[in-house]
BADO-207566 format. One record per residue (C-alpha): residue in one letter; x, y, z. Coordinates in Angstrom, 1 decimal. Each point is the difference from the previous one (the first is absolute). Example, Ala and Ser with C-alpha at 12.3 -4.5 7.8 and 13.67 -1.06 7.14 Angstrom:
2
<site residu="a" c1="12.3" c2="-4.5" c3="7.8"/>
<site residu="s" c1="1.4" c2="3.4" c3="-0.7"/>
***
This chain:
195
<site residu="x" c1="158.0" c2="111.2" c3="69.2"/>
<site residu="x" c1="2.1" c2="-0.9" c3="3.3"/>
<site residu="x" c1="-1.3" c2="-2.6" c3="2.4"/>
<site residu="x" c1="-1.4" c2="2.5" c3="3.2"/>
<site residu="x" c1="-2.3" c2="1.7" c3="-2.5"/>
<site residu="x" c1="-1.3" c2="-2.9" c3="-1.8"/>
<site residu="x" c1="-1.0" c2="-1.6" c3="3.4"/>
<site residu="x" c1="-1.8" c2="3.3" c3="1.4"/>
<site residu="x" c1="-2.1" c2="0.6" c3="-3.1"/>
<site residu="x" c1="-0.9" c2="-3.5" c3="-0.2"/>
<site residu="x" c1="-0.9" c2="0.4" c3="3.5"/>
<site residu="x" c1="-1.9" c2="3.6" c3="-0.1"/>
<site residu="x" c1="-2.0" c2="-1.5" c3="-2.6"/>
<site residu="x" c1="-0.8" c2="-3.6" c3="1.7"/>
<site residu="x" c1="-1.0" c2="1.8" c3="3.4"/>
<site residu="x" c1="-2.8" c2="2.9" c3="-2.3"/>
<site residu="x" c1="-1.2" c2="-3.2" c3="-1.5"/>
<site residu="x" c1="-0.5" c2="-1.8" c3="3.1"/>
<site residu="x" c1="-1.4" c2="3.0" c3="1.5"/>
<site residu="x" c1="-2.1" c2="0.7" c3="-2.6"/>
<site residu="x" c1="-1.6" c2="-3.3" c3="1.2"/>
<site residu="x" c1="-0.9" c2="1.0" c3="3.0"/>
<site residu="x" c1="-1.9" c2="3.0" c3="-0.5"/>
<site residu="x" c1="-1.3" c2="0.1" c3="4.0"/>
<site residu="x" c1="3.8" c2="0.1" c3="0.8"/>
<site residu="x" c1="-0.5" c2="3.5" c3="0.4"/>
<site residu="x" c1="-2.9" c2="0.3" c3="2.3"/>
<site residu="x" c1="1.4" c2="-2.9" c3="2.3"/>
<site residu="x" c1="3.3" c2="2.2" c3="0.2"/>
<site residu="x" c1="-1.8" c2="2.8" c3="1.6"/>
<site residu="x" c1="-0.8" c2="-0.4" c3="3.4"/>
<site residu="x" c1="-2.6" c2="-1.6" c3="1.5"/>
<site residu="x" c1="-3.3" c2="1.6" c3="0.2"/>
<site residu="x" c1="1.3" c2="2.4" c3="-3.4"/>
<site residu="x" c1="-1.2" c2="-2.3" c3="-2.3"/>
<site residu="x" c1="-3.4" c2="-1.9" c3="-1.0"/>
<site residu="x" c1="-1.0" c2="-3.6" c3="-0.5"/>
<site residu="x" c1="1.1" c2="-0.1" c3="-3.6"/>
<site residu="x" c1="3.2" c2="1.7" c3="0.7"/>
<site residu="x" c1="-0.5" c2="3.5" c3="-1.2"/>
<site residu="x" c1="1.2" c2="2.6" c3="2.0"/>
<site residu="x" c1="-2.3" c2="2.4" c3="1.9"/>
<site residu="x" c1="-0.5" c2="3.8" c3="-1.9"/>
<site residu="x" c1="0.2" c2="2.4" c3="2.8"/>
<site residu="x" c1="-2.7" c2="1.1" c3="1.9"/>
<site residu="x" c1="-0.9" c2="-4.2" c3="0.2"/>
<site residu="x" c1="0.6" c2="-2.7" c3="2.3"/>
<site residu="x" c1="0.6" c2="-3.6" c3="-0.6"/>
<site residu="x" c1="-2.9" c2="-2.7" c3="1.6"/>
<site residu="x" c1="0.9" c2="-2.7" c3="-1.7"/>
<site residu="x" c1="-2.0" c2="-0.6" c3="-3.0"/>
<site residu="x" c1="-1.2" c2="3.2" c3="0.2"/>
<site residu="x" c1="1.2" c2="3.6" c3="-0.1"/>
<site residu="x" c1="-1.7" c2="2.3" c3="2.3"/>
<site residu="x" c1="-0.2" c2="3.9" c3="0.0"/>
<site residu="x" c1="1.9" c2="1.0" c3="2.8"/>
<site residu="x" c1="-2.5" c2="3.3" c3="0.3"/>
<site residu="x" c1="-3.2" c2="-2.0" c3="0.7"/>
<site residu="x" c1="1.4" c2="-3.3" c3="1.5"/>
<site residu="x" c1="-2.2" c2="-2.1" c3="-2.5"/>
<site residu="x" c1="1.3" c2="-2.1" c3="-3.5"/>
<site residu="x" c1="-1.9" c2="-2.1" c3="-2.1"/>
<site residu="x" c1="0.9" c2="-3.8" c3="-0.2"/>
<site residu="x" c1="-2.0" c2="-2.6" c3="-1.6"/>
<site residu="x" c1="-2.6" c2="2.4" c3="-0.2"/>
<site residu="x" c1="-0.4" c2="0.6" c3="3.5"/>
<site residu="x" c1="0.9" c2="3.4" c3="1.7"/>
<site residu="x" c1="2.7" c2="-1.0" c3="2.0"/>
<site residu="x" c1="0.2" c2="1.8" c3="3.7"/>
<site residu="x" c1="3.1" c2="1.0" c3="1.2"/>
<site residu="x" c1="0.7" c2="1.2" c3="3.7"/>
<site residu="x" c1="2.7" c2="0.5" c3="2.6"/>
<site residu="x" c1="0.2" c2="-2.2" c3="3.1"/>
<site residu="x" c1="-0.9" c2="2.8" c3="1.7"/>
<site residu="x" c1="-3.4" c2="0.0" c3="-1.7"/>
<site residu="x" c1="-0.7" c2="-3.7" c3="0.2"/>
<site residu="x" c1="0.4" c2="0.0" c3="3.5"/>
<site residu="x" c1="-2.5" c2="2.8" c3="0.5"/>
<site residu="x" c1="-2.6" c2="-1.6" c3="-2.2"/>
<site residu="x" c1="0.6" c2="-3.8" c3="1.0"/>
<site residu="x" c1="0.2" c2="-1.8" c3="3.8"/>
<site residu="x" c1="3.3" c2="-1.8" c3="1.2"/>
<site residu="x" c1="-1.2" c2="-3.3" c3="-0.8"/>
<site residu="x" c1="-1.1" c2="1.5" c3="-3.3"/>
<site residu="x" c1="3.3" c2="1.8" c3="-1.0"/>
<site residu="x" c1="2.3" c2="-3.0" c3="1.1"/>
<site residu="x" c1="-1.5" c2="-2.2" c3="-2.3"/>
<site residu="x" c1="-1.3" c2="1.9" c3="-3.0"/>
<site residu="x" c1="3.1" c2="2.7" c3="0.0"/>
<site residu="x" c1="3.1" c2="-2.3" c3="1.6"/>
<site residu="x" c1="-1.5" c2="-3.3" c3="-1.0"/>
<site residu="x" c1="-0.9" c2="-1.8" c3="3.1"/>
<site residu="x" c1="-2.3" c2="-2.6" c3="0.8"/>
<site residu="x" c1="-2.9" c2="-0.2" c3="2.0"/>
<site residu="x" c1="-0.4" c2="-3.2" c3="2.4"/>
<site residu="x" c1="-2.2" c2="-2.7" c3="-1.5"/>
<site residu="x" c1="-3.6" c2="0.1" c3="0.6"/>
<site residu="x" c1="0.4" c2="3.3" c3="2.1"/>
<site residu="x" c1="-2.6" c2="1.8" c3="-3.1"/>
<site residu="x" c1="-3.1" c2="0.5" c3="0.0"/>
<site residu="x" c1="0.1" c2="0.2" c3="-3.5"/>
<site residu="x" c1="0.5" c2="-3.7" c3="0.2"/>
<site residu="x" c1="-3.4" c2="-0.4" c3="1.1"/>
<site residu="x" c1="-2.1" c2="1.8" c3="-2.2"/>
<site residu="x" c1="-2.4" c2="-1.9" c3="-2.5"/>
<site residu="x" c1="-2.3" c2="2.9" c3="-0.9"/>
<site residu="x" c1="0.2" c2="1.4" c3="-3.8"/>
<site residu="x" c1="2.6" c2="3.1" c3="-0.7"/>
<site residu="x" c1="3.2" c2="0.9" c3="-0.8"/>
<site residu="x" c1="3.3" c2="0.6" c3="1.6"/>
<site residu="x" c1="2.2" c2="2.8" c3="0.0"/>
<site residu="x" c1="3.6" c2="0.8" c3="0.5"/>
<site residu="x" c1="-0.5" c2="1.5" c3="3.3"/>
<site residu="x" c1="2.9" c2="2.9" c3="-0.9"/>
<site residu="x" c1="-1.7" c2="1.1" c3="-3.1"/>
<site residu="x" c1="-3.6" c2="-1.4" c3="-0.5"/>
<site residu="x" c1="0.8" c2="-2.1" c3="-3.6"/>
<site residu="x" c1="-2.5" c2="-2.5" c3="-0.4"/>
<site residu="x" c1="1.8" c2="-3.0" c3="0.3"/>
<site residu="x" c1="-1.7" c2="-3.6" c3="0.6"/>
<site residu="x" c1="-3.4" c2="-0.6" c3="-0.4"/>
<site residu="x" c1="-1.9" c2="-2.0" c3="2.5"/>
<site residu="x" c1="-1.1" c2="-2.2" c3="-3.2"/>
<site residu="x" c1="3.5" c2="-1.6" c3="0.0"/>
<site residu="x" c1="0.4" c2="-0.2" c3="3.7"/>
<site residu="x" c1="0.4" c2="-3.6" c3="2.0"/>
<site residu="x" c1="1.2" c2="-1.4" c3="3.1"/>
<site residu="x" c1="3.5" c2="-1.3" c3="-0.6"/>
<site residu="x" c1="0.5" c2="-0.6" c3="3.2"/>
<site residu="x" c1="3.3" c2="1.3" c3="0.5"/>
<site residu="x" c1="-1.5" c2="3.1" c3="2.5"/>
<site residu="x" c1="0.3" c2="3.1" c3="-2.6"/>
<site residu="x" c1="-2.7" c2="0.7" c3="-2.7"/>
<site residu="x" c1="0.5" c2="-1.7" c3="-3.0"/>
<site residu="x" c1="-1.4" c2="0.5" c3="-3.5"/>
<site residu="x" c1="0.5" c2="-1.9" c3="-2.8"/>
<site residu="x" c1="0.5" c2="2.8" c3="-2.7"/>
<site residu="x" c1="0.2" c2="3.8" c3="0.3"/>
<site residu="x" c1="-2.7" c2="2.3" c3="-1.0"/>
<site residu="x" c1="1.9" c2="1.3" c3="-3.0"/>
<site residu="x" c1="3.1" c2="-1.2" c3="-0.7"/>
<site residu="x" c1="1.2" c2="3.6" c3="-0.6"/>
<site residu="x" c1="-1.0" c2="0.7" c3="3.6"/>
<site residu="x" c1="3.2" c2="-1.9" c3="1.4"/>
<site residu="x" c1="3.2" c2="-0.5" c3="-0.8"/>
<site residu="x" c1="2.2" c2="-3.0" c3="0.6"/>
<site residu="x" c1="3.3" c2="0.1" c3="0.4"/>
<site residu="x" c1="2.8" c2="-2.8" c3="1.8"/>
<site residu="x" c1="0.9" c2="0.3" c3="3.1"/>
<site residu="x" c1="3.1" c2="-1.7" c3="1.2"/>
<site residu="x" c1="-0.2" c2="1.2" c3="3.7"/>
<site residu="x" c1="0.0" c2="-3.4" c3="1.7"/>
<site residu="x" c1="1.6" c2="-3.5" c3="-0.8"/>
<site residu="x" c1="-2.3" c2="-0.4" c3="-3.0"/>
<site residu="x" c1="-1.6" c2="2.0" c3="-3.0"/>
<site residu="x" c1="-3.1" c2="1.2" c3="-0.1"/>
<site residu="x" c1="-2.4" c2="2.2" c3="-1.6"/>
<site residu="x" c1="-1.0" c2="3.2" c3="1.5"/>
<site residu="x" c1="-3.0" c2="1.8" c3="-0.7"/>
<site residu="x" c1="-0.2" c2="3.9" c3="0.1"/>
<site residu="x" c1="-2.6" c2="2.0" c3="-0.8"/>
<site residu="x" c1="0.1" c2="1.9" c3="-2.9"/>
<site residu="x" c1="-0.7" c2="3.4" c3="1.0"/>
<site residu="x" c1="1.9" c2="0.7" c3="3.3"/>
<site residu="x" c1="2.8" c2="-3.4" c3="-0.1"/>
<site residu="x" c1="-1.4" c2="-0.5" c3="3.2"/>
<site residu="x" c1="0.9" c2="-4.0" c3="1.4"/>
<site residu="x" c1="-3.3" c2="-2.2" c3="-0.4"/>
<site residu="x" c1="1.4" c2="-3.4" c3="0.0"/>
<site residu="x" c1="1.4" c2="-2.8" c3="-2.2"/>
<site residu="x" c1="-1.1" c2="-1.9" c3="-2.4"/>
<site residu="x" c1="-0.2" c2="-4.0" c3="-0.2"/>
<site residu="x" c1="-0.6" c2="-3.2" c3="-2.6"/>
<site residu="x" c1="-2.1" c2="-1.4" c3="2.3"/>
<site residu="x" c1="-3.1" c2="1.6" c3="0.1"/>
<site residu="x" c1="-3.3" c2="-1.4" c3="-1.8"/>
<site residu="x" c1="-1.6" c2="0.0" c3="-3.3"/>
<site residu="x" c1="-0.5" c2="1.5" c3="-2.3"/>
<site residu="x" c1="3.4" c2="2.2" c3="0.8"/>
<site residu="x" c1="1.9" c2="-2.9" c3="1.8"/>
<site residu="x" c1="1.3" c2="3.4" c3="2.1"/>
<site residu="x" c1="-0.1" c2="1.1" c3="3.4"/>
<site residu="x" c1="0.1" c2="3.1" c3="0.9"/>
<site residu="x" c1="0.9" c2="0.4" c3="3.6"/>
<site residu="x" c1="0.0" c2="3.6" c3="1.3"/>
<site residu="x" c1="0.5" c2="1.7" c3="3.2"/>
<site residu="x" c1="-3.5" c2="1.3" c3="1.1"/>
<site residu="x" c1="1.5" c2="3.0" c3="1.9"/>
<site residu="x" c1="1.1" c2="1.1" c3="-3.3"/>
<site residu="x" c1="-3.5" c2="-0.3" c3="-1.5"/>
<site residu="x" c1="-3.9" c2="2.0" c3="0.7"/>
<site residu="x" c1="-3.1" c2="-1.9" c3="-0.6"/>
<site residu="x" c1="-2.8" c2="2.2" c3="-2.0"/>
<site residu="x" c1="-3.3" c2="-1.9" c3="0.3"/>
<site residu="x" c1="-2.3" c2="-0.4" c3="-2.9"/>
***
């Protein structure tokens, strides 16, 4: 057996083992927005939303056991205000203790403003004092998702809603008991519904 052919068999079969590790190599070689969370590649007809994979006929997938709504940006900015588009669908923030939302004491719940989710409760609502509502736990926990965010000089924790990945927040450790968490969102991006 000469040398060159030893070496590139020995190789072929180290790089299928190796890849055979990775069985997401595939999906993350495709590219982006072709694949879901897990790495599988979208089946025609379907489009990627990150841990979900949404029928590209009716703009809806299923993730967590939510519906998951899916529009254009031309369709959130007919359904949502400026304020409400630049921070639920680009990721802004509001200025602190411009809400109303901030304010309110009375039972109910809040909504993602782009999509109506129930959210927060008023239950776990307090005054944090930072200017934004804060809450110190979710209503569900399968009614946000968190994910980092690396967008300024330190890491943090945003928190999207579930249904729509509209921008709520970011979540802290410095909230009270019993979560020790802090929810701090943007009220623009949220609707109070009175009990």
């Amino acid at each position: 057996m000469n040398r060159r052919y030893f070496l590139s068999t020995v190789g072929a079969v180290a790089g299928f083992a190796a890849f055979s590790k990775f069985t997401g190599l595939a999906g993350a070689l495709l590219p982006a927005g072709n694949h879901d969370a897990n790495g599988i590649p979208a089946v025609a007809g379907n489009v990627s939303t990150g841990n979900a994979v949404a029928n590209a006929n009716d703009g809806t997938a299923k993730a967590k056991g939510i519906k998951k709504v899916i529009k254009t940006d031309a369709e959130w900015k007919q359904i949502l205000t400026p304020d409400q588009y630049s921070v639920a669908r680009e990721k802004g923030t509001e200025r602190p203790f411009s809400s109303p939302l901030n304010d309110i004491h009375d039972n109910g719940i809040f909504e993602c403003v782009a999509c109506g989710l129930p959210v927060f409760s008023s239950k776990a609502k307090f005054d944090s004092g930072t200017g934004w509502p804060s809450f110190y736990e979710p209503i569900d926990k399968e009614s946000v998702t968190e994910v980092v965010d690396k967008s300024l000089f330190e890491t943090r924790t945003e928190v999207l809603c579930a249904r729509c990945d509209s921008h709520l927040g970011h979540v802290f450790e410095d909230g009270p008991m019993p979560t020790g968490l802090r929810y701090c969102m943007n009220g623009v991006a949220l609707k109070f519904v009175k009990s």
